[in-house]
C-alpha positions as CSV (number, residue, x, y, z in Angstrom):
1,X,0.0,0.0,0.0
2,X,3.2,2.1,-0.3
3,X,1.5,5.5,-2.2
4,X,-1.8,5.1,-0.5
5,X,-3.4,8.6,-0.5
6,X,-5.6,9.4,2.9
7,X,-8.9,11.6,2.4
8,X,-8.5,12.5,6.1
9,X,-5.6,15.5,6.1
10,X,-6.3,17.7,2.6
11,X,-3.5,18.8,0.3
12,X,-2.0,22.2,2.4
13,X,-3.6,21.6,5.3
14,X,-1.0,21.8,8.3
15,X,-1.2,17.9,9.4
16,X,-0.6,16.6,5.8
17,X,3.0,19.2,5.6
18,X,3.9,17.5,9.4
19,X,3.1,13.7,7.4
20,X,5.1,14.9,4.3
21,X,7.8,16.2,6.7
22,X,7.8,12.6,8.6
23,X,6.9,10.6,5.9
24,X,8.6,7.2,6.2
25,X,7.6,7.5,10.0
26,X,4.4,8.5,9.6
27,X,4.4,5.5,6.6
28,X,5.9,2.8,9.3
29,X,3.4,3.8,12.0
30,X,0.0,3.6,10.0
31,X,1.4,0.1,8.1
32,X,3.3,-1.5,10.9
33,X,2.7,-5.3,11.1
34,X,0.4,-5.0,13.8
35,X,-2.1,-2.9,11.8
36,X,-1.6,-5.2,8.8
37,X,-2.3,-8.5,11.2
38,X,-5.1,-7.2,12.4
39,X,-6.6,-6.1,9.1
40,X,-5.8,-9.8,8.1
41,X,-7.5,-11.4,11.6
42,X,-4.0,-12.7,12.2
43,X,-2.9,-10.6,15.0
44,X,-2.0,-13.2,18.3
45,X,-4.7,-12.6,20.6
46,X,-2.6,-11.5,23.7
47,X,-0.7,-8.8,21.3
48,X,-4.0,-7.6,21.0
49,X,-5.2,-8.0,24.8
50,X,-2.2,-6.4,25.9
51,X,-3.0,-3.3,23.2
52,X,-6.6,-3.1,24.6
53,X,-4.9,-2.9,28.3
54,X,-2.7,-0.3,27.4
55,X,-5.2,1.4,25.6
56,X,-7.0,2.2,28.6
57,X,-4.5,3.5,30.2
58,X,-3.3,6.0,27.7
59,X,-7.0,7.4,27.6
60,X,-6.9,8.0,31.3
61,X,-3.8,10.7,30.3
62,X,-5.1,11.3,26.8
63,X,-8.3,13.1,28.8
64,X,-5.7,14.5,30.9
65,X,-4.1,16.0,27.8
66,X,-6.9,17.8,26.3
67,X,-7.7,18.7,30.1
68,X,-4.0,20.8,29.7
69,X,-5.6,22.2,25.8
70,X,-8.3,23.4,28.1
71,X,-6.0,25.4,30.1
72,X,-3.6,26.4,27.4
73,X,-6.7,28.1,25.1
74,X,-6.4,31.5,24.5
75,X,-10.4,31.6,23.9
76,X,-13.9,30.5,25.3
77,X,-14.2,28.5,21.5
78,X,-11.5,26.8,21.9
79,X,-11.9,25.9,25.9
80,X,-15.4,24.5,24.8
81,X,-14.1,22.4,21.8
82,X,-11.2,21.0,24.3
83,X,-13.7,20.4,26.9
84,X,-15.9,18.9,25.2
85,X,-13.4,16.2,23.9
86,X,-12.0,15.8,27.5
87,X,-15.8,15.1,28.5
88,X,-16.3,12.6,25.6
89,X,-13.2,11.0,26.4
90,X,-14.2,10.2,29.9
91,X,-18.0,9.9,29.8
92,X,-17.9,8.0,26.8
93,X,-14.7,6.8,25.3
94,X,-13.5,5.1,28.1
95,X,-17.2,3.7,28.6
96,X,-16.9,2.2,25.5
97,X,-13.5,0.7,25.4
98,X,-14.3,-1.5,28.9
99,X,-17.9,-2.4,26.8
100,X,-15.8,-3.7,24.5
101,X,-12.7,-4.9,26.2
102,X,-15.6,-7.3,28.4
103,X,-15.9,-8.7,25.5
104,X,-12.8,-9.9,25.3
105,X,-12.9,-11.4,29.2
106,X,-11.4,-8.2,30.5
107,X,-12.8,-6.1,33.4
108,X,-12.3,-2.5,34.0
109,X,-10.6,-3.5,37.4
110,X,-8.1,-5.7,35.5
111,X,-6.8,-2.8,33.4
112,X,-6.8,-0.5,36.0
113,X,-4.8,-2.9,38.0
114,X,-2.0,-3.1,35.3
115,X,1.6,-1.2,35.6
116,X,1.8,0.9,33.1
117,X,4.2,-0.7,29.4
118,X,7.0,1.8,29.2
119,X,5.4,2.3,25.8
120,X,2.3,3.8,27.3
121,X,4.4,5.9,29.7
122,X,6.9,6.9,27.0
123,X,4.0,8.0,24.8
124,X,1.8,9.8,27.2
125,X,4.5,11.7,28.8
126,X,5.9,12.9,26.3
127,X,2.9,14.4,24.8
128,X,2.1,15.4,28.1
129,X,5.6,17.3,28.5
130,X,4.6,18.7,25.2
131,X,1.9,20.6,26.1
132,X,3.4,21.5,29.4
133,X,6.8,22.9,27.8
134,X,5.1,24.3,24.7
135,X,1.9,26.3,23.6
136,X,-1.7,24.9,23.1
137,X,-0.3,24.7,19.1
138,X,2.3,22.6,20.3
139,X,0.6,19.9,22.1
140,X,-2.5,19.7,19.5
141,X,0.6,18.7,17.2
142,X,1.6,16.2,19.2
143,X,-1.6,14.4,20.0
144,X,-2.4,14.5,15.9
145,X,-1.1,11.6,15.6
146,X,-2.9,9.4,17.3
147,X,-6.5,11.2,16.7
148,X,-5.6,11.5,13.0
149,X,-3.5,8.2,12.6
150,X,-5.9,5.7,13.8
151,X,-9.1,7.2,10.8
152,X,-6.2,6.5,8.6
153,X,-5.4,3.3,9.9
154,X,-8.4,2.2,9.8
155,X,-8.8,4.2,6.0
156,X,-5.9,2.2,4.9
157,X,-7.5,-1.4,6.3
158,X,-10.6,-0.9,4.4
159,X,-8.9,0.1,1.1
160,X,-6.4,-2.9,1.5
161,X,-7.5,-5.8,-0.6
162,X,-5.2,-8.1,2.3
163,X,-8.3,-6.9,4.8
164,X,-10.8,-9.5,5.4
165,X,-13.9,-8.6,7.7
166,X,-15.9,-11.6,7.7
167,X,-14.7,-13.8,10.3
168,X,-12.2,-11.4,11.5
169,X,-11.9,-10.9,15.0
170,X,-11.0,-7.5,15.0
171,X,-13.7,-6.5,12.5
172,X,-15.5,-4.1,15.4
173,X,-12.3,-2.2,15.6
174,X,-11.6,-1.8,12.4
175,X,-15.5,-0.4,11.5
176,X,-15.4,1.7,14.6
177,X,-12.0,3.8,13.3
178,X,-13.8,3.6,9.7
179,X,-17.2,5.1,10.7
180,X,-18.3,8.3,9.6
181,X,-18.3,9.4,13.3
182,X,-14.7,8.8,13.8
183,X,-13.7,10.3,10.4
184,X,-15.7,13.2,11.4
185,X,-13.3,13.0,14.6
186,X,-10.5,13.3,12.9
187,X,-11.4,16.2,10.3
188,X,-12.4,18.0,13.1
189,X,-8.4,17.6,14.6
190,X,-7.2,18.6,11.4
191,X,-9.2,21.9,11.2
192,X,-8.6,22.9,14.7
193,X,-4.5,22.5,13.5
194,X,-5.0,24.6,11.0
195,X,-6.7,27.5,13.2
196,X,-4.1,26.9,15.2
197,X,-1.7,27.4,13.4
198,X,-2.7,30.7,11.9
199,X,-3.5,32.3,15.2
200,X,-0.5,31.2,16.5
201,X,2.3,30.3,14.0
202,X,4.2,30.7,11.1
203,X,6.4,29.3,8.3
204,X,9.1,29.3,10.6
205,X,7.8,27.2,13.3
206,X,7.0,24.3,10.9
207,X,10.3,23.1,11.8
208,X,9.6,22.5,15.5
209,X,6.3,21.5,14.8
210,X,7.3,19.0,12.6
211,X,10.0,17.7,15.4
212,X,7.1,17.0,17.7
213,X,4.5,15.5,15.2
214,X,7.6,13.0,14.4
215,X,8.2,12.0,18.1
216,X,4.8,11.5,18.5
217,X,4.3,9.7,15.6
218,X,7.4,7.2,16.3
219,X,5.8,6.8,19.9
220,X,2.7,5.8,18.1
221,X,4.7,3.0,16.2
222,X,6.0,1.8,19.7
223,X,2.7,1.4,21.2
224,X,2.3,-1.1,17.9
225,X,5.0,-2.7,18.6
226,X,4.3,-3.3,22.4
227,X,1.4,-5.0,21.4
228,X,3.4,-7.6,19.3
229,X,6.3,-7.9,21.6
230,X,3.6,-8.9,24.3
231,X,2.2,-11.8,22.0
């Protein structure tokens, strides 16, 4: 799928210059082999139980993340938009993944018994220390690319003739990435980048920009990988 072209980030917009400027990252991220296993319904069950783990804990500090974008908004629009991701995050999100996760035989107690994977820590913090460090500019970059990544992911899956749905086990991730709501999701990230970045920004912050988009997106690919080093 080397070329694929995502609908999600549009030519010039400010998220599709950070994936230009970290393209075989952004490229090794959104294809690793845990993506293409699970588009296949080959991914070992425990790679994927240990993802869905993880998962859960990253949201915690993801909702803690847009909690900081909250604080870091220099207007009531932008507080609201933040907030209202935070609250969605929490009230809903998370509701959904332990719905789902019991499905798999895993409690909400279970998960929130579990050390953190350095992975998770790695990831988190650092986006964290983003937003901490930087401006409300700089930590929208650095969450892109998991809010983007994953419609794109799960873009790429359905595109890929290697994808089969019936029978897969993952299927109900896949078509929950792929659904209208969640593209709508990630449009919505890549606008608020854009107004970001013309309120705040420049040509010459790109640079930096880029720096943390790439980080981010490399701590992306780990979390992949933790899956399949758990399996």
């Amino acid at each position: 799928m080397a070329g694929f072209l995502s609908k999600l980030a549009p030519k010039g917009s400010l998220v599709a210059r950070l994936k230009a400027a970290n393209a075989g990252d952004w490229e090794r991220y959104i294809w690793h082999g845990f993506v293409r296993q699970l588009g296949r319904g080959t991914l070992p069950e425990p790679a994927f139980r240990h993802y869905l783990i993880q998962d859960y804990l990253f949201l915690i500090h993801f909702s803690r993340a847009y909690a900081l974008a909250v604080y870091k908004a220099d207007s009531l629009e932008d507080m609201r938009r933040d907030g209202g991701v935070m609250n969605m995050l929490l009230n809903n999100e998370m509701s959904m993944h332990v719905k789902f996760c019991k499905g798999w035989g895993i409690s909400e107690a279970e998960m929130a018994a579990m050390p953190e994977d350095r992975a998770c820590t790695a990831y988190t913090r650092f986006v964290l220390d983003a937003g901490n460090a930087g401006d409300v500019l700089d930590l929208h970059a650095a969450l892109a690319p998991c809010v983007v990544g994953y419609g794109e992911v799960a873009e790429r899956l359905m595109a890929d003739k290697s994808t089969k749905l019936k029978g897969n086990p993952y299927r109900a991730w896949i078509e929950t990435y792929a659904s209208k709501d969640y593209r709508a999701v990630a449009a919505d990230a890549v606008r608020q980048l854009d107004k970001l970045y013309e309120r705040r920004a420049g040509p010459g912050r790109l640079k930096s920009l880029a720096r943390l988009f790439g980080a981010a997106t490399r701590l992306e690919g780990d979390f992949w990988q933790m899956g399949l080093d758990a399996a």
